[in-house]
C-alpha positions in Angstrom: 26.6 -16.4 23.8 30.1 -16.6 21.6 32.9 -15.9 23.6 33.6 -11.6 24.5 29.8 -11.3 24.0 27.7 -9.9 26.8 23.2 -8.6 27.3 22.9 -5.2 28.0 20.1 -3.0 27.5 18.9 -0.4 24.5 19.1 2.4 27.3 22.6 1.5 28.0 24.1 2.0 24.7 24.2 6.3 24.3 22.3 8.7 24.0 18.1 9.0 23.4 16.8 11.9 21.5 12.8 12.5 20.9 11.2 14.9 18.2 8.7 17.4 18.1 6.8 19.5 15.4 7.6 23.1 14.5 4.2 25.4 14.3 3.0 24.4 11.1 1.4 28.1 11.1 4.8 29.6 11.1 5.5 29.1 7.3 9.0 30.5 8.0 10.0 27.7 10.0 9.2 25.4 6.3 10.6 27.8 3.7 13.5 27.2 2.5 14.6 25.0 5.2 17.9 22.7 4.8 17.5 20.6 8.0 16.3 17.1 7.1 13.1 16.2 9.6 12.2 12.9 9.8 9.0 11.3 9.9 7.5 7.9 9.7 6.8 7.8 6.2 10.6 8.6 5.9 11.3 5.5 7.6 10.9 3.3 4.4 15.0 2.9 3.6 17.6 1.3 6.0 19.6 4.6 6.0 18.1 8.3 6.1 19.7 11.4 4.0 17.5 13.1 2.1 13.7 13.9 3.8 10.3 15.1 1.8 10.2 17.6 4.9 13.0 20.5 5.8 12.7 23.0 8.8 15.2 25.8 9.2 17.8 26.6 12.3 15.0 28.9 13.3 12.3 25.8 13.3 14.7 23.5 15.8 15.0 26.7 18.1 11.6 27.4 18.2 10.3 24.3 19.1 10.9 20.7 20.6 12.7 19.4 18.1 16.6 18.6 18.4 19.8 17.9 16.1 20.3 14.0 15.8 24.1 13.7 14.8 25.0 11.2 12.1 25.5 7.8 12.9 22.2 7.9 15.0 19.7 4.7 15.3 15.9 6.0 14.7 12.8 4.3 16.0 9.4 4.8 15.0 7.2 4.8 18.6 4.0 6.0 17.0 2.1 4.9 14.1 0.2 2.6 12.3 2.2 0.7 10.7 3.4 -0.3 14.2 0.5 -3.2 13.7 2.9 -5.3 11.4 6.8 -3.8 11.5 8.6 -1.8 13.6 10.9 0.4 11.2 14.4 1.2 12.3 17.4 3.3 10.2 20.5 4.9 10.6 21.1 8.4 9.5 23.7 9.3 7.2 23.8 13.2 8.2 22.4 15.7 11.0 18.8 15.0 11.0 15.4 16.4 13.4 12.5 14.4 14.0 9.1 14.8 14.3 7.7 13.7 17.7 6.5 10.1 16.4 10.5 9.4 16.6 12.9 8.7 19.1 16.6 8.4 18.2 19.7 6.4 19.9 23.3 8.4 19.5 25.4 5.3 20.2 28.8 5.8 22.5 32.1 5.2 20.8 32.4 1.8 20.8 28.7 0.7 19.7 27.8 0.2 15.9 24.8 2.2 15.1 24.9 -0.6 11.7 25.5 -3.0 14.3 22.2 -1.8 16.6 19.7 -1.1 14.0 20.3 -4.9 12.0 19.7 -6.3 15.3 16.3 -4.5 15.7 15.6 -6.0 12.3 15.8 -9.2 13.8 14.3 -8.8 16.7 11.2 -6.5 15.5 8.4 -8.9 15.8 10.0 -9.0 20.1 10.0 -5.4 19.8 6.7 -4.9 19.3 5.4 -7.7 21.6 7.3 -6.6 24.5 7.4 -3.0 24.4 4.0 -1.6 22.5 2.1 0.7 24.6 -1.7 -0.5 25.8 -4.8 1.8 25.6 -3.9 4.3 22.9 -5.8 5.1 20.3 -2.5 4.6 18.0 -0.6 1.9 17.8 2.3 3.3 20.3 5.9 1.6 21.9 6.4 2.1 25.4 9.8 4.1 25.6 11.0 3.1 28.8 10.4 -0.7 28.0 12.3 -0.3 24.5 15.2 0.9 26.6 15.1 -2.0 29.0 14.5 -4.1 26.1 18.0 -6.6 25.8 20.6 -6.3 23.1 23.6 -8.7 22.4 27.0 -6.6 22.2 30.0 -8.2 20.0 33.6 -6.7 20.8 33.4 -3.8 18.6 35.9 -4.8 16.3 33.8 -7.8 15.5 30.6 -5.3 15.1 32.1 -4.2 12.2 33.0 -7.4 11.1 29.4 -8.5 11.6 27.8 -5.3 9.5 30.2 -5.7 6.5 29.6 -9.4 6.2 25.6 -9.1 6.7 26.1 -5.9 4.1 27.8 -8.3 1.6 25.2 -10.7 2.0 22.0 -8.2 1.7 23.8 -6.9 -1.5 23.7 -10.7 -3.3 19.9 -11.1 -2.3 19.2 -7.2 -3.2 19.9 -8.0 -6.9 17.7 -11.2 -6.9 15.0 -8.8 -5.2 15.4 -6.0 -8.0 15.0 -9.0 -10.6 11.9 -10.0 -8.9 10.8 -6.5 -8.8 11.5 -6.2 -12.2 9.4 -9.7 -13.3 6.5 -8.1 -11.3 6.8 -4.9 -13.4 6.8 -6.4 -16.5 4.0 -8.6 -15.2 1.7 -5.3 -14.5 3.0 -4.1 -18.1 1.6 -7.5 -20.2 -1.9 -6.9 -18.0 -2.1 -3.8 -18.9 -1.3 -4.4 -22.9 -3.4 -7.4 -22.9 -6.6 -4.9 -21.6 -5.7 -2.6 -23.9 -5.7 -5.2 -26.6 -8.7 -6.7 -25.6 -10.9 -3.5 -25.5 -9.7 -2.0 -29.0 -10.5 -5.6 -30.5 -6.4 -6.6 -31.2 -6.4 -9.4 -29.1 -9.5 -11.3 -31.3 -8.6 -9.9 -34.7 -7.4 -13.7 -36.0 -10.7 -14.8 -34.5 -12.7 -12.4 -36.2 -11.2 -13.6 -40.1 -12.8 -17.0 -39.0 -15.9 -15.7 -37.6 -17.8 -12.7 -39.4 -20.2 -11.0 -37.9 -21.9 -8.9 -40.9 -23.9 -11.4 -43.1 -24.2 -13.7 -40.7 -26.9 -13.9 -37.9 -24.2 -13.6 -35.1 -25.7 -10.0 -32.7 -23.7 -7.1 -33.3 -22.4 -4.7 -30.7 -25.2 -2.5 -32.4 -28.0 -5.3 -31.8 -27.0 -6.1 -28.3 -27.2 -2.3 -27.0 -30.3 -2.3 -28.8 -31.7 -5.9 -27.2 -30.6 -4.0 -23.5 -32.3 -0.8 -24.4 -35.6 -2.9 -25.0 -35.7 -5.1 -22.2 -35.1 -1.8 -20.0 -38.2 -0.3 -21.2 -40.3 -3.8 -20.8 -39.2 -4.3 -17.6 -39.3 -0.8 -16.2 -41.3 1.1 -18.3 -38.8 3.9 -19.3 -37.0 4.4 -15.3 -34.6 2.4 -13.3 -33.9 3.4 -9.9 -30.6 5.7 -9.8 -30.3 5.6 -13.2 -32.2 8.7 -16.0 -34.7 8.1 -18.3 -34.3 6.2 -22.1 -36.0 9.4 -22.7 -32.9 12.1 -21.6 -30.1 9.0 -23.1 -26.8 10.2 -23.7 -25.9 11.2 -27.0 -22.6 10.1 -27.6 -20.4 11.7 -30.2 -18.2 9.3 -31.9 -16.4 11.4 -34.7 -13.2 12.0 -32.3 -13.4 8.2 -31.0 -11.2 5.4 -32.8 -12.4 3.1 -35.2 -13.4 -0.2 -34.0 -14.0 -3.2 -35.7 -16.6 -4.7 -38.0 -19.9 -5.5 -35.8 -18.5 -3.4 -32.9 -20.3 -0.1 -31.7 -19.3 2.5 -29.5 -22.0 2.8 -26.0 -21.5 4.2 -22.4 -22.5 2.7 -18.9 -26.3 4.4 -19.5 -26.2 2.7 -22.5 -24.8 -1.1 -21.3 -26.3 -0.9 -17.6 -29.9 -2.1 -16.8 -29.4 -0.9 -13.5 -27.1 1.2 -10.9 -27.4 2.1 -7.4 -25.2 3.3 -5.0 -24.9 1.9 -1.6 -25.7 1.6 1.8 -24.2 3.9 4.1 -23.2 2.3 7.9 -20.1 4.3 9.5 -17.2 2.7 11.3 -19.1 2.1 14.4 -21.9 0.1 13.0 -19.6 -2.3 11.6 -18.1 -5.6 13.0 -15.6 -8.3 13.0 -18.3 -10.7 14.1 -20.0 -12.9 11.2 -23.6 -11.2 12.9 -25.7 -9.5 10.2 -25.1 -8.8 6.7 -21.2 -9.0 4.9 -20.5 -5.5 3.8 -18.6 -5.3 0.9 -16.2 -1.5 1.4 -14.4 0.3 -1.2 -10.6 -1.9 0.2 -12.3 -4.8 -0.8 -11.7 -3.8 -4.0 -8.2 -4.4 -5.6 -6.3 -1.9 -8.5 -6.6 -5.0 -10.6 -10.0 -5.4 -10.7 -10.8 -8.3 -8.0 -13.2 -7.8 -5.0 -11.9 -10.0 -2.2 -15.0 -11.5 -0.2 -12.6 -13.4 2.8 -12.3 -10.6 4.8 -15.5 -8.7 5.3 -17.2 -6.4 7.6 -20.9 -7.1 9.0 -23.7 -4.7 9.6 -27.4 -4.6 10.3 -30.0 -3.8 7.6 -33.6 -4.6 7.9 -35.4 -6.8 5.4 -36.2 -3.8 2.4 -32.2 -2.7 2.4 -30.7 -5.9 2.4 -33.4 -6.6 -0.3 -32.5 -3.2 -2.4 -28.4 -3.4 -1.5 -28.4 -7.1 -2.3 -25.4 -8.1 -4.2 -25.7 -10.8 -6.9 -23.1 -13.2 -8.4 -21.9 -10.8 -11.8 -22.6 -7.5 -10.4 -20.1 -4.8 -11.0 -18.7 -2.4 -8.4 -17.2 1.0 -8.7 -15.5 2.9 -6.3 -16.8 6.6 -6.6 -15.3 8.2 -3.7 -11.8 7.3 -2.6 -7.9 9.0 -2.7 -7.4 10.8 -6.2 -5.1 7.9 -7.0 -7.7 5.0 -5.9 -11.0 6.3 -7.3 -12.7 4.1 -9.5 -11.4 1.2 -9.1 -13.6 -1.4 -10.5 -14.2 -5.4 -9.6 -17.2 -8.2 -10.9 -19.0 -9.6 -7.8 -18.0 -13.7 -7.5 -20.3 -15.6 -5.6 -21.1 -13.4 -3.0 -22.6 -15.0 0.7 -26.5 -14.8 0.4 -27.2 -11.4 2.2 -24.6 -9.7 0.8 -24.2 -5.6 0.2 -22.0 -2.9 -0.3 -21.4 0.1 0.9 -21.9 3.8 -0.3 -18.8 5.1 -1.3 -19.5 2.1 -4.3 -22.1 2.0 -7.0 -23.7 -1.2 -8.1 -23.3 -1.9 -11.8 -26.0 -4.5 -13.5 -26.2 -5.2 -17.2 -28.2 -7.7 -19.1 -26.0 -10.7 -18.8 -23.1 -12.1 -16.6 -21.5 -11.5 -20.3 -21.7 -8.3 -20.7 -21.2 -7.5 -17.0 -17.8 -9.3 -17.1 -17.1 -7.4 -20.4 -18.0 -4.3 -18.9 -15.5 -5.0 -16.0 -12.9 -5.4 -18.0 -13.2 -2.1 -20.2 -13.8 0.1 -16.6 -10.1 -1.2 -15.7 -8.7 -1.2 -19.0 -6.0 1.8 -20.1 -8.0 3.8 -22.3 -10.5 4.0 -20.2 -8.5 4.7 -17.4 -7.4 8.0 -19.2 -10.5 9.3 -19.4 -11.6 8.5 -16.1 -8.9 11.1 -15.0 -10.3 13.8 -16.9 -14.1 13.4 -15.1 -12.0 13.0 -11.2 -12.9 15.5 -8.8 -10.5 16.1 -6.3 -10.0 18.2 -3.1 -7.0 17.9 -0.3 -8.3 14.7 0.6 -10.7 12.9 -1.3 -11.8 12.6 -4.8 -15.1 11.6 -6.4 -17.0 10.3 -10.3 -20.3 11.3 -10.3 -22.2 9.5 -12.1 -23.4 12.2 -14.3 -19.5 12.5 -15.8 -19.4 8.7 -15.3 -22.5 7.8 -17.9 -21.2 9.9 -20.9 -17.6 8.0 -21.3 -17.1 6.2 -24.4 -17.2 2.1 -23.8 -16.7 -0.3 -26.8 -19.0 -3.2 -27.1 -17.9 -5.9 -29.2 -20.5 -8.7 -30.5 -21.7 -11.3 -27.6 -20.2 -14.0 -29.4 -16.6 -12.7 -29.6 -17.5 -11.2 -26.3 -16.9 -14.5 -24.4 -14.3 -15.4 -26.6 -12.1 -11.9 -25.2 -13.2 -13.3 -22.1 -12.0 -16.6 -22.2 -8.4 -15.4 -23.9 -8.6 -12.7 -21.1 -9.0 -15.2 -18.3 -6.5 -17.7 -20.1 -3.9 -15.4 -19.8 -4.3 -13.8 -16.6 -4.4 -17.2 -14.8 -1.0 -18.1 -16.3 0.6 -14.6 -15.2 -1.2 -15.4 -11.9 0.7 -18.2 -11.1 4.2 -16.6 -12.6 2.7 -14.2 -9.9 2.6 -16.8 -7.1 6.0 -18.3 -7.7 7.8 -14.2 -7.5 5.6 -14.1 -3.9 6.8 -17.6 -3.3 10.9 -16.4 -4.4 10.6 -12.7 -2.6 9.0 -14.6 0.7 12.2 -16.7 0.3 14.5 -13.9 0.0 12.7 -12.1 3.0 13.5 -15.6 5.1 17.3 -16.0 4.2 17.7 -12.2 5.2 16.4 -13.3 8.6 18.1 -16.8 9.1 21.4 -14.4 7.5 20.3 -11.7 11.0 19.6 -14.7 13.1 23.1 -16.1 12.2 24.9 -13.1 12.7 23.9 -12.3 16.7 24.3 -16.0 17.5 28.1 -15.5 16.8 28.2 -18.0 13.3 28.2 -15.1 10.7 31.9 -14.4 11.4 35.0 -15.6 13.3 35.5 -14.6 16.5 39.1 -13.0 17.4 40.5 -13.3 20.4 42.7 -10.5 20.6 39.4 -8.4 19.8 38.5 -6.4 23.9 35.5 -8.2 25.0 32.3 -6.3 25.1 32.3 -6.5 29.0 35.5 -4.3 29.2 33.8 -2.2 26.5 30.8 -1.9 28.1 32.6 -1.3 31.7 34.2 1.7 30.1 30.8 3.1 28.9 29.0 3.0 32.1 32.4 4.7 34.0 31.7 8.1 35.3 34.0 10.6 33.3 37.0 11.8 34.7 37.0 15.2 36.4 38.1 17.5 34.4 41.6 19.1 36.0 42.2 22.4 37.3 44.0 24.7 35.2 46.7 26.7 36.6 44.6 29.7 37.0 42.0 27.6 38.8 41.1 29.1 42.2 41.9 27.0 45.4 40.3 26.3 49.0 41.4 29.1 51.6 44.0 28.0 54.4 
């Protein structure tokens, strides 16, 4: 310890404030309400103002909730995202919490800056010394985070400590916002380069050298007719979850764009020689353990189109389901039931373990080739698509669904096999290449994350700034915080003891 610096405890630094809920029946208590209450998904920013939630005066005296003054340190003790961080702020204003919260009012003298970066250094302690055991969510014990041991600075070089570790944070901030940025523009070139590969843009130098009419190259037209024959031979006019040939889907193309030469317009009942939706096994069927069969869930699947295989779930099926929900290397998933904003997302199956199926909030997408399943992966995650899909989403509070009745009537271009796989290979050409420009923002921002912490580690060993020796020492600071207060004097009218 520098010098003036002395361990004290959380608990010994103010005052601790918890939170409660008003009745959400009361809708007065929410109307019009100008008192900020916090909650955990508030606690995203290092200093609280403005809240998505505000109760009125009548709210905090109707229930358990309390004023938090400014300058106040708040702690999430209870919630999920107590598995990996443990989110700390400062408030900027007179603020209430819900009860998931506690908040520290530090005594004059203390840094509430000074407290909450030291929590962000020590987080990863936090939550190994003070979480809660046996509750269903993941909890911190309160009387162990206010046992839990702080270094205290004189206060003078507190302040010192904040501004300097403020300056710092500010440099790296702006290389972070210019990572941010990179990432963004890395989401926009995916999204032009799907778009440019589904309306036929991104292979229209390739098509000048490679006609399709005159030639004896398949058309879009002759590959949609090849699938609609080899449907019929090998199931005789019925695949299982899928209609008839008889009852197709007429698709009217007079309000659709143009496409190119030897393109045609189809739809999923069109492309698909087979779809299925899965098997259902709840929560407590499934296991960490690599026993049974790998179930493939709905978060497996990624907004980008990828279906992550490393981290699986395992389940029992006898020998007919895992036969019927087996997933093969090419097959197509899409997510039909999920959040409004996550619902069909869409990923092509790569090398799956043998054994492998998926689950029933996903549908099973099988077309006549690895080809045109790939192809068909791409236009179910590409941004024209996309915009239609919203149209067909049914939503309620809290989950939304595409049934596949609304699903098998969207519009889906299908370009020519041959130029097919060479979208495909342009497609993958490119994405590889912003993949790694991906890797090397990760590799920068997990930098930047790592010279914030070596900036906090720094800073509480005494090195960020000079010490001053005329600064009071944080013992004498501290002595005068734990002192009884005075007793307040009599005043001249004050009444005294008979004689």
């Amino acid at each position: 310890m520098p010098e003036g610096w002395c361990w004290t405890t959380l608990g010994a630094l103010g005052t601790w404030t918890g939170g409660g809920t008003p009745s959400k029946a009361n809708s007065a208590f929410w109307t019009d309400g100008t008192v900020p209450w916090v909650s955990p998904k508030d606690m995203k920013v290092a200093v609280i103002g403005e809240t998505e939630d505000r109760i009125t005066e009548a709210a905090v005296e109707g229930s358990s909730t309390k004023y938090v003054p400014e300058r106040s340190v708040l702690m999430v003790m209870r919630s999920g995202i107590l598995k990996h961080s443990f989110p700390v702020a400062v408030t900027d204003r007179t603020v209430t919490l819900n009860q998931d919260l506690r908040a520290l009012t530090p005594r004059s003298g203390i840094s509430a800056d000074y407290v909450a970066r030291y929590l962000n250094l020590a987080a990863t302690r936090v939550l190994h010394d003070c979480s809660k055991d046996g509750t269903t969510v993941d909890s911190i014990d309160a009387s162990a985070l206010e046992r839990f041991k702080i270094p205290i600075a004189p206060f003078a070089e507190q302040r010192r400590i904040v501004a300097r570790i403020d300056a710092l944070f500010a440099e790296i901030d702006e290389g972070e916002t210019a990572l941010a940025a990179a990432r963004d523009g890395l989401d926009t070139f995916r999204r032009a380069l799907l778009k440019a590969a589904v309306t036929g843009e991104l292979t229209k130098d390739w098509r000048t050298q490679n006609p399709t009419v005159g030639t004896k190259q398949e058309s879009g037209h002759d590959l949609l007719a090849r699938i609609k024959m080899k449907r019929s031979i090998a199931s005789t006019g019925k695949r299982r979850g899928k209609r008839n040939d008889a009852s197709a889907i007429v698709l009217d193309i007079t309000t659709l764009p143009q496409l190119p030469e030897g393109w045609a317009w189809g739809t999923i009942d069109d492309i698909a020689i087979d779809t299925l939706i899965g098997l259902d096994r709840g929560a407590a069927s499934q296991r960490p353990e690599p026993v049974g069969c790998p179930y493939i869930k709905m978060q497996n699947i990624s907004v980008e189109g990828k279906v992550d295989l490393s981290n699986l779930v395992y389940v029992d099926a006898d020998a007919e389901e895992t036969s019927k929900y087996a997933i093969m290397d090419g097959d197509v998933l899409f997510n039909t039931r999920n959040s409004k904003e996550l619902v069909g997302k869409t990923g092509i199956v790569n090398h799956p373990a043998p054994g492998t199926i998926f689950n029933n909030n996903l549908m099973r997408i099988r077309s006549i080739d690895r080809s045109t399943n790939q192809w068909l992966a791409v236009a179910l995650v590409s941004p024209p698509f996309l915009e239609r899909l919203e149209m067909i989403k049914k939503a309620t509070t809290s989950v939304a669904a595409i049934y596949a009745s609304d699903l098998f009537t969207l519009p889906i271009p299908i370009p020519p096999p041959a130029e097919t796989d060479e979208i495909l290979r342009r497609i993958s050409k490119a994405l590889s290449a912003s993949a790694d420009t991906l890797s090397v923002l990760d590799a920068e921002a997990a930098d930047a994350a790592r010279l914030k912490q070596s900036i906090l580690k720094a800073a509480f060993e005494g090195r960020l700034v000079p010490q001053d020796p005329a600064d009071e020492p944080a013992s004498a600071l501290l002595a005068r915080l734990s002192a009884p207060a005075p007793e307040a004097r009599r005043g001249r009218g004050a009444r005294t003891r008979a004689k």
